[in-house]
Biopython code that builds the backbone (N, CA, C, O; Angstrom):
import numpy as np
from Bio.PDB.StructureBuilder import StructureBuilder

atoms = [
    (1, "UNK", "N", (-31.271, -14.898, -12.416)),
    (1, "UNK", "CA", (-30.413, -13.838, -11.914)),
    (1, "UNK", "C", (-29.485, -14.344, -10.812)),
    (1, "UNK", "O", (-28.369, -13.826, -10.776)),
    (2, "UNK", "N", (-29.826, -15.422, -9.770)),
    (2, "UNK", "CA", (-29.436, -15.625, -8.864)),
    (2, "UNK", "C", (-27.984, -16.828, -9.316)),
    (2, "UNK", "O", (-26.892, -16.895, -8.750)),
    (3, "UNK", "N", (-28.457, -17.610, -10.436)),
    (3, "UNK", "CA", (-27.176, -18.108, -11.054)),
    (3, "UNK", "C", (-25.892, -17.309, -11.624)),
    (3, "UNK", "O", (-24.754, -17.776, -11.569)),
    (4, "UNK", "N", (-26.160, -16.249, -12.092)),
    (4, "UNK", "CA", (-25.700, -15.012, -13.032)),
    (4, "UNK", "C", (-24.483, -14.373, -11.538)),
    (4, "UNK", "O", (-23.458, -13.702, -11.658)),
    (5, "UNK", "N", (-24.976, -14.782, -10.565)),
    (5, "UNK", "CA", (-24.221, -14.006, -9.429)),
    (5, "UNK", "C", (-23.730, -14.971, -8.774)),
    (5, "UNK", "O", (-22.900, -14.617, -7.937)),
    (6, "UNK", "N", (-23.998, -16.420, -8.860)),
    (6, "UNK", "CA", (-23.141, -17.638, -8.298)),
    (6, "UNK", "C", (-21.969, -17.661, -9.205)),
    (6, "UNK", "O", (-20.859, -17.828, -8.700)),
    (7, "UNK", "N", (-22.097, -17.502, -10.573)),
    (7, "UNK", "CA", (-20.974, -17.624, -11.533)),
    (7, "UNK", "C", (-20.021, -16.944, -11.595)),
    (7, "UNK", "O", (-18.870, -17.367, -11.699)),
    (8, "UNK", "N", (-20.446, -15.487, -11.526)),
    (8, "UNK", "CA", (-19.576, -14.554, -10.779)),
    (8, "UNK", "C", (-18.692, -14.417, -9.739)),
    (8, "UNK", "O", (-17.572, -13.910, -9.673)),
    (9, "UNK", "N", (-19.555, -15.083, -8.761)),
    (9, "UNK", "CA", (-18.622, -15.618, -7.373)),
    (9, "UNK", "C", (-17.730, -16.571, -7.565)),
    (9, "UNK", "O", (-16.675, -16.503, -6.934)),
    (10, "UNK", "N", (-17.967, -17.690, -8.502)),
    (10, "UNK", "CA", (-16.710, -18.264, -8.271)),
    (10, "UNK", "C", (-16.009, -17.684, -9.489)),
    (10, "UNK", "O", (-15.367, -16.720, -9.072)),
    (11, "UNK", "N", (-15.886, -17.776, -10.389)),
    (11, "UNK", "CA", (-15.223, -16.992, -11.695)),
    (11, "UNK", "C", (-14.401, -16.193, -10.807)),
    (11, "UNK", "O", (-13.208, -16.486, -10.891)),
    (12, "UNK", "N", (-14.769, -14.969, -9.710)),
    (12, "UNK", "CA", (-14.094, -14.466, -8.741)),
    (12, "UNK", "C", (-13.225, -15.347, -7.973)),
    (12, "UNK", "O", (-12.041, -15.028, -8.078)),
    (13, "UNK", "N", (-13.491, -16.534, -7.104)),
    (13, "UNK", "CA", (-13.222, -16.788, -6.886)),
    (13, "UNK", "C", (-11.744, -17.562, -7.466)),
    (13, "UNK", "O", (-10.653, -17.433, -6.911)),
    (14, "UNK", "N", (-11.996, -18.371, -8.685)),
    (14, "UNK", "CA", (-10.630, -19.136, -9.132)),
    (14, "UNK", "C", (-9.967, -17.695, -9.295)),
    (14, "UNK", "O", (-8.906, -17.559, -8.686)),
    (15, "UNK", "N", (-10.438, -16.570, -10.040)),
    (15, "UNK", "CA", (-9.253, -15.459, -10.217)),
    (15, "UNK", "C", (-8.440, -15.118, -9.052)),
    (15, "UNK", "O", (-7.212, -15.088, -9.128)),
    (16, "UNK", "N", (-9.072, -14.861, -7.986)),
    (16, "UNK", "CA", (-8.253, -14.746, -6.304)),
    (16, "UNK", "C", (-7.533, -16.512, -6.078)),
    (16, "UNK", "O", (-6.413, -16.508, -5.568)),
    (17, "UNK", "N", (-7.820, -17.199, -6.248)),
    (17, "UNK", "CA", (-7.005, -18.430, -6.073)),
    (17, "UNK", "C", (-5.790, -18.795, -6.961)),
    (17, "UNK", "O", (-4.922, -19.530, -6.491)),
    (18, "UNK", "N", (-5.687, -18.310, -8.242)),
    (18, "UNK", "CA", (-4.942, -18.285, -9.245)),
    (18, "UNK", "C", (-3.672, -16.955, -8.974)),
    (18, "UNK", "O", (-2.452, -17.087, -8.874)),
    (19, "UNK", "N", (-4.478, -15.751, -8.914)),
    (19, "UNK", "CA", (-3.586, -14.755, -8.517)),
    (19, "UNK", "C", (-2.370, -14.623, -7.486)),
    (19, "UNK", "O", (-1.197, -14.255, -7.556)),
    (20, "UNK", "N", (-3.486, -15.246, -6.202)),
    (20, "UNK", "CA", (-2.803, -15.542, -4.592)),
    (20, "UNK", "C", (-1.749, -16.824, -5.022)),
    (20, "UNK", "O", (-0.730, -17.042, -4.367)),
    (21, "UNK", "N", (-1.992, -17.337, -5.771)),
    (21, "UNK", "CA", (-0.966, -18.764, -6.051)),
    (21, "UNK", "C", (0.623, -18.073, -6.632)),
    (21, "UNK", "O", (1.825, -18.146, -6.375)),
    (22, "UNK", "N", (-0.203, -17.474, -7.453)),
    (22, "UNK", "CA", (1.419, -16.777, -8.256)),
    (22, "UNK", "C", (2.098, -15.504, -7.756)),
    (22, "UNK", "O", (3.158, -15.147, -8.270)),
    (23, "UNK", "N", (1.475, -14.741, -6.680)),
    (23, "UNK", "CA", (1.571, -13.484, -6.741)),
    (23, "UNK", "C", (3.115, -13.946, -5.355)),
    (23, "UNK", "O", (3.250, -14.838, -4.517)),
    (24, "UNK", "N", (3.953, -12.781, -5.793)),
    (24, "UNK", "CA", (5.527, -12.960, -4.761)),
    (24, "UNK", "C", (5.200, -12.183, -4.043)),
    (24, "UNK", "O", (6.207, -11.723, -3.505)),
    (25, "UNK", "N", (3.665, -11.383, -3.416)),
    (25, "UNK", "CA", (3.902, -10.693, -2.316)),
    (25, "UNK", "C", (3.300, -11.253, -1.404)),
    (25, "UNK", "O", (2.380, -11.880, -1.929)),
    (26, "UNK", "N", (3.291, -11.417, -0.092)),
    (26, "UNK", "CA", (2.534, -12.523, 0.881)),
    (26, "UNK", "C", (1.592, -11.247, 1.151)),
    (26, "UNK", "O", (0.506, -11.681, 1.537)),
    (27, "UNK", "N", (1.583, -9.966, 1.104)),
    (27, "UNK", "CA", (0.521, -9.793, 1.589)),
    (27, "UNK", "C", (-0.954, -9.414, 0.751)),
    (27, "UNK", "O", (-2.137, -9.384, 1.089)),
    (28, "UNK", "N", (-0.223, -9.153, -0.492)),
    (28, "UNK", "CA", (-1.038, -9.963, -1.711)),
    (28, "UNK", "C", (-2.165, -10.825, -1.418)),
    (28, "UNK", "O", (-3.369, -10.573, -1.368)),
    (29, "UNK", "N", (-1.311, -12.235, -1.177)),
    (29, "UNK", "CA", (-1.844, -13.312, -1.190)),
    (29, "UNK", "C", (-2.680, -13.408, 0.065)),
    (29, "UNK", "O", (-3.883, -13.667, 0.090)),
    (30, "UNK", "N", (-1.912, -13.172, 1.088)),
    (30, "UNK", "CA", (-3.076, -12.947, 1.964)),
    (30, "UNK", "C", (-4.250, -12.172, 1.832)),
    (30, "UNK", "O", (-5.191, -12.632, 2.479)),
    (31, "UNK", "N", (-4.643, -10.487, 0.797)),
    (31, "UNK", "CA", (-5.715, -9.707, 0.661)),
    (31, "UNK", "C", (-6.453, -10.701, -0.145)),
    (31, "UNK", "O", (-7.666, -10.526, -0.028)),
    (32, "UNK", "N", (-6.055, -11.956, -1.139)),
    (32, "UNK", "CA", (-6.814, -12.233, -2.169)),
    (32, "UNK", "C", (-7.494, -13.493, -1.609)),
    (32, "UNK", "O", (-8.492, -13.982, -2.138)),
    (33, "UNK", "N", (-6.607, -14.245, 0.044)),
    (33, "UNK", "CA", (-7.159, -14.968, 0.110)),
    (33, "UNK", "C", (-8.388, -15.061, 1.036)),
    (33, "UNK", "O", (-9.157, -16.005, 1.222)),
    (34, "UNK", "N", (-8.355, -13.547, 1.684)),
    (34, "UNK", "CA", (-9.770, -12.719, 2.751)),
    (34, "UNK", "C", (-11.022, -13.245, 1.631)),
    (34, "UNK", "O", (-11.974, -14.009, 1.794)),
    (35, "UNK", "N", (-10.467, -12.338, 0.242)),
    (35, "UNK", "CA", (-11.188, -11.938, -0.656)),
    (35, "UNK", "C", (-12.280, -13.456, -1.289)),
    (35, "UNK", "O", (-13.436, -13.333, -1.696)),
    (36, "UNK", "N", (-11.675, -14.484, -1.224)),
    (36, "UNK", "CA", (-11.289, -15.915, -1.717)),
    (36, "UNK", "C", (-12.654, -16.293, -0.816)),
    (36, "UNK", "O", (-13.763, -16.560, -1.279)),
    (37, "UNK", "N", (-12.271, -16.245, 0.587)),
    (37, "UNK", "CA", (-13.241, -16.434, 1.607)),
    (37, "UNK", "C", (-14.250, -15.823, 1.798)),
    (37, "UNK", "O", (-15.275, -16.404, 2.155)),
    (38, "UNK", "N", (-14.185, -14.241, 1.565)),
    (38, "UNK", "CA", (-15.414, -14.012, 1.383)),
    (38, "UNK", "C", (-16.374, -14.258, 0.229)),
    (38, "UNK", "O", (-17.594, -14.100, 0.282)),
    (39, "UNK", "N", (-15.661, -14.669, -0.830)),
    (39, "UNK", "CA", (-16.936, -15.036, -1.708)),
    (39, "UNK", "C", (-17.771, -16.315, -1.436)),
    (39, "UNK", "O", (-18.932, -16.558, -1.766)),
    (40, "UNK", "N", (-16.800, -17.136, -0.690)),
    (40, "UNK", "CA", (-16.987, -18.769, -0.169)),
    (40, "UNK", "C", (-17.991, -18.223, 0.566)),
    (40, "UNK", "O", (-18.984, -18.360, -0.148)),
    (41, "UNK", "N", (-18.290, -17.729, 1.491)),
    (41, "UNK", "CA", (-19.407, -17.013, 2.481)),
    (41, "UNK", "C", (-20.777, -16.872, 1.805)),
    (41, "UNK", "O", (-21.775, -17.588, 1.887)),
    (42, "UNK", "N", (-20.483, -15.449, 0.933)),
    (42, "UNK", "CA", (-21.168, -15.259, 0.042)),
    (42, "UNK", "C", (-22.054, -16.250, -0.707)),
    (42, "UNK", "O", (-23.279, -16.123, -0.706)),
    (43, "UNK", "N", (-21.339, -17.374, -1.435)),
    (43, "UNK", "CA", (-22.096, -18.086, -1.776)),
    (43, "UNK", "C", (-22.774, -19.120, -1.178)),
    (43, "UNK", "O", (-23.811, -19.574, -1.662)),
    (44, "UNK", "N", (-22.279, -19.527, -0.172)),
    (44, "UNK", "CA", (-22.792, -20.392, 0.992)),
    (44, "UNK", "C", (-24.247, -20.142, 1.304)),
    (44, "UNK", "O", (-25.163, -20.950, 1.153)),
    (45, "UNK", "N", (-24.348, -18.626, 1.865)),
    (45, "UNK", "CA", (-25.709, -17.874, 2.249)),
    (45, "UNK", "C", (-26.410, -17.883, 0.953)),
    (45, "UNK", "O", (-27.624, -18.045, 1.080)),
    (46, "UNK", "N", (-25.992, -17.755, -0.254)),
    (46, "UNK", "CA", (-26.631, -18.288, -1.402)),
    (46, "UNK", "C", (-27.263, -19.261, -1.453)),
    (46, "UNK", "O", (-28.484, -19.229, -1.604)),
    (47, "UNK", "N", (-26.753, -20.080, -1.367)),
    (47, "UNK", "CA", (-27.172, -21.418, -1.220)),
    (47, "UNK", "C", (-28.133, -22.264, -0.111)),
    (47, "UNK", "O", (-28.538, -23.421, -0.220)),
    (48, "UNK", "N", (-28.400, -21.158, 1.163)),
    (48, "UNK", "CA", (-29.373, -21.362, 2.115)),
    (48, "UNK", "C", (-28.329, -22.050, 3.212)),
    (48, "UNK", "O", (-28.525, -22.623, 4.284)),
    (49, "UNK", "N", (-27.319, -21.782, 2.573)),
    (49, "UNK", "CA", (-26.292, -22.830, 4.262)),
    (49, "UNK", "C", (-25.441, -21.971, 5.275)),
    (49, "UNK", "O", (-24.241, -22.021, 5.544)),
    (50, "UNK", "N", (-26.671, -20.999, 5.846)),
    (50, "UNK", "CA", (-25.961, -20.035, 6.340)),
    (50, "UNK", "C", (-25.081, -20.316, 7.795)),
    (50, "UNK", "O", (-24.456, -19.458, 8.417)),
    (51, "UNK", "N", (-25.211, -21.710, 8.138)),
    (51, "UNK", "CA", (-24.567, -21.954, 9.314)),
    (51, "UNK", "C", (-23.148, -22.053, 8.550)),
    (51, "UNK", "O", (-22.332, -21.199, 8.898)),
    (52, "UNK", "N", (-22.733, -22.968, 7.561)),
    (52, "UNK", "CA", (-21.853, -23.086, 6.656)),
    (52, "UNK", "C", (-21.009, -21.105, 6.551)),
    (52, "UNK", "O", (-19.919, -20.667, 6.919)),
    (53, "UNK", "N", (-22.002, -20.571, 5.994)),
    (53, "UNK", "CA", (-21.256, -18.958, 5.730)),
    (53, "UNK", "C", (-20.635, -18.728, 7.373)),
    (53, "UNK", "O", (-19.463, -18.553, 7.708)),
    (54, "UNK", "N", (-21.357, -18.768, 7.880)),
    (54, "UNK", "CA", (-21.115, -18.045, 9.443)),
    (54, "UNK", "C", (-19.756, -18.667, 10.005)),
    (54, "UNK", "O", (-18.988, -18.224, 10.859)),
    (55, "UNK", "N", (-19.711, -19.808, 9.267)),
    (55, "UNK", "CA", (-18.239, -20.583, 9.674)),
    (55, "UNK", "C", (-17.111, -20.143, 9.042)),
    (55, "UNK", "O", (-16.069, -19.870, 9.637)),
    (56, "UNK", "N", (-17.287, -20.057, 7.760)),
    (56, "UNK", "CA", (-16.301, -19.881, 6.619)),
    (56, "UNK", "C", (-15.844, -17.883, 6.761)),
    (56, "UNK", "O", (-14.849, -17.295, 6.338)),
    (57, "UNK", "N", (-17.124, -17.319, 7.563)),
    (57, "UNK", "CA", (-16.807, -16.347, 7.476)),
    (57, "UNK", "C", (-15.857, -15.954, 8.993)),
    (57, "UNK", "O", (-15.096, -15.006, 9.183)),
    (58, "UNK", "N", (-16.115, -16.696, 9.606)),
    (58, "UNK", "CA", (-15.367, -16.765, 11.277)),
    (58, "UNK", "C", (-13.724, -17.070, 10.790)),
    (58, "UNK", "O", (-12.768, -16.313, 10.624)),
    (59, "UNK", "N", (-13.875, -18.403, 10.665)),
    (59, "UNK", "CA", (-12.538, -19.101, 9.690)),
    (59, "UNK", "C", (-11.528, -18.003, 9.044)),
    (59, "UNK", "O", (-10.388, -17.638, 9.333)),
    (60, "UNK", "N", (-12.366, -17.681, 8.144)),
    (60, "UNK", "CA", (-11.373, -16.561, 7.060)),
    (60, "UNK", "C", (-11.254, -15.416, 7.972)),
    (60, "UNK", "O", (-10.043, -15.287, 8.149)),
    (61, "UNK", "N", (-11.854, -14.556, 8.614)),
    (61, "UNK", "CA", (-11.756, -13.528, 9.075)),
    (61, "UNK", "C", (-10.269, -13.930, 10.290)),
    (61, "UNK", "O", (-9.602, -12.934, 10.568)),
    (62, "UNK", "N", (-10.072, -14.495, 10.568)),
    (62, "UNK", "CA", (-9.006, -15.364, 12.217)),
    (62, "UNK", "C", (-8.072, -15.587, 11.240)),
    (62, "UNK", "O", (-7.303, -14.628, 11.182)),
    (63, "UNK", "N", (-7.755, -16.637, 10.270)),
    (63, "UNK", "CA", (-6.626, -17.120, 9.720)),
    (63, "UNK", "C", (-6.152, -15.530, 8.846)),
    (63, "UNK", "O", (-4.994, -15.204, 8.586)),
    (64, "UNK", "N", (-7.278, -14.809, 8.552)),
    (64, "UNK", "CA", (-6.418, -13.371, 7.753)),
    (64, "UNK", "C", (-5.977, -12.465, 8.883)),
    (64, "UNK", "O", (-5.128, -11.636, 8.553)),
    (65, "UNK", "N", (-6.341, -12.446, 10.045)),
    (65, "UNK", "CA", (-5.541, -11.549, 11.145)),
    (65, "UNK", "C", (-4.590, -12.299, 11.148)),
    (65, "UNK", "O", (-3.618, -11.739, 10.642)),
    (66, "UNK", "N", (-4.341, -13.510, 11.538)),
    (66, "UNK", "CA", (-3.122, -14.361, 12.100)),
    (66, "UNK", "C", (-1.895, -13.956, 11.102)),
    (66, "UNK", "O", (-0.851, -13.348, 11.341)),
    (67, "UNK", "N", (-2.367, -14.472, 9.990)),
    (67, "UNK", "CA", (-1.285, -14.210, 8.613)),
    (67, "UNK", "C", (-0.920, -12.448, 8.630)),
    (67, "UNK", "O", (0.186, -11.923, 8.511)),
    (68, "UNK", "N", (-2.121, -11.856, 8.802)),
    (68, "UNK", "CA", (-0.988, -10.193, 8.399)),
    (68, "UNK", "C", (-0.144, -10.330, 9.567)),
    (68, "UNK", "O", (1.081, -10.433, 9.514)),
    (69, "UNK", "N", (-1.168, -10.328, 11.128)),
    (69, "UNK", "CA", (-0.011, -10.574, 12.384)),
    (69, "UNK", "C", (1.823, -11.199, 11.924)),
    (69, "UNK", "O", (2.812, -10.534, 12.234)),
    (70, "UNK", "N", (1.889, -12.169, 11.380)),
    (70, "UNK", "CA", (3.059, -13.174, 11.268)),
    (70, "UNK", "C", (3.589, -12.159, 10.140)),
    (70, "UNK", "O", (4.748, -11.765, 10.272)),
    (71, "UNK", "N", (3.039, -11.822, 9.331)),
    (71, "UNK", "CA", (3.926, -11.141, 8.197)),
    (71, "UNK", "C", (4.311, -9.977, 8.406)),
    (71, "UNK", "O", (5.321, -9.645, 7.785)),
    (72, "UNK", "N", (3.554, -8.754, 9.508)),
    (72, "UNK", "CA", (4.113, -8.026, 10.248)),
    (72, "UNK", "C", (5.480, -8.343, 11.136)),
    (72, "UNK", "O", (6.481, -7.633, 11.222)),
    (73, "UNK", "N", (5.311, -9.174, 11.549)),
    (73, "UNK", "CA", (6.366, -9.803, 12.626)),
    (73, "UNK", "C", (7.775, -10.631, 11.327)),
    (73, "UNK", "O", (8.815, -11.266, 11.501)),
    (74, "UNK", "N", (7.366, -10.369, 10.677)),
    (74, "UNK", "CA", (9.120, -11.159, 9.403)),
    (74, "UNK", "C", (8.845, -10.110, 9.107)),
    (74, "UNK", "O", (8.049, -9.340, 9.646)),
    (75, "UNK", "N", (10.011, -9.864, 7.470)),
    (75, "UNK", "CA", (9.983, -9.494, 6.745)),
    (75, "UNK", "C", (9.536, -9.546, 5.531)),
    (75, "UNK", "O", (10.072, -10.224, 4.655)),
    (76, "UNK", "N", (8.563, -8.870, 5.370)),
    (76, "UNK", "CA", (7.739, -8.825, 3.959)),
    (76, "UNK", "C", (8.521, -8.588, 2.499)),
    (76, "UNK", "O", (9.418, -7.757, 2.640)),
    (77, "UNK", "N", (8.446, -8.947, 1.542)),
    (77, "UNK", "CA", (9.121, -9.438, 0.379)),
    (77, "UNK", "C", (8.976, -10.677, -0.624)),
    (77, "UNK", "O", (8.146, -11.574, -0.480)),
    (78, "UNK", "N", (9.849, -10.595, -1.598)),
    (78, "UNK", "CA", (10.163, -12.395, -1.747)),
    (78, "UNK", "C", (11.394, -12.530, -2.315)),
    (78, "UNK", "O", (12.164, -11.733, -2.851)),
    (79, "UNK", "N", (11.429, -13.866, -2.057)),
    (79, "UNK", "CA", (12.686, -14.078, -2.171)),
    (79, "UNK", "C", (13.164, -14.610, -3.773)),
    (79, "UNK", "O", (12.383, -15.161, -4.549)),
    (80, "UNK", "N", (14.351, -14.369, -4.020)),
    (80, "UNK", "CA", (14.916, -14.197, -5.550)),
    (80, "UNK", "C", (15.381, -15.629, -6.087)),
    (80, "UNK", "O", (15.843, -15.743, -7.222)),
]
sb = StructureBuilder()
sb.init_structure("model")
sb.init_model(0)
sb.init_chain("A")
sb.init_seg("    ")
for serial, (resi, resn, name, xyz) in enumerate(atoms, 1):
    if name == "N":
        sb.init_residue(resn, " ", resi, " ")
    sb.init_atom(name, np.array(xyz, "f"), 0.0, 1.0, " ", f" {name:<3s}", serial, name[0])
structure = sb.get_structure()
């Protein structure tokens, strides 16, 4: 069962990495790449490396304020 939900996580995962790659909205890419990180977390603590999650989850949580911050501050869009 516990494989059945690692596979999931990343299967999730490349879909948020694939999406966030192509998608023309930055803030898109930024929700998919929270999303991206939290499964990285997720599976980390899976895996018994919860100092590892506690990082990845610090990490992602800071670089996704910073990015909406900056994309608040431009203009959101893309360009043609």
């Amino acid at each position: 069962m516990m494989e059945l939900i690692q596979v999931a996580l990343l299967l999730i995962q490349v879909v948020c990495a694939v999406i966030a790659l192509t998608s023309r909205d930055l803030m898109v890419a930024v929700i998919l790449f929270a999303a991206f990180s939290f499964c990285s977390a997720l599976l980390f603590t899976m895996m018994g490396a919860v100092d590892v999650a506690f990082t990845e989850a610090i990490i992602g949580t800071a670089t996704t304020v910073f990015y909406v911050a900056v994309i608040y501050r431009v203009e959101r869009g893309s360009s043609k």
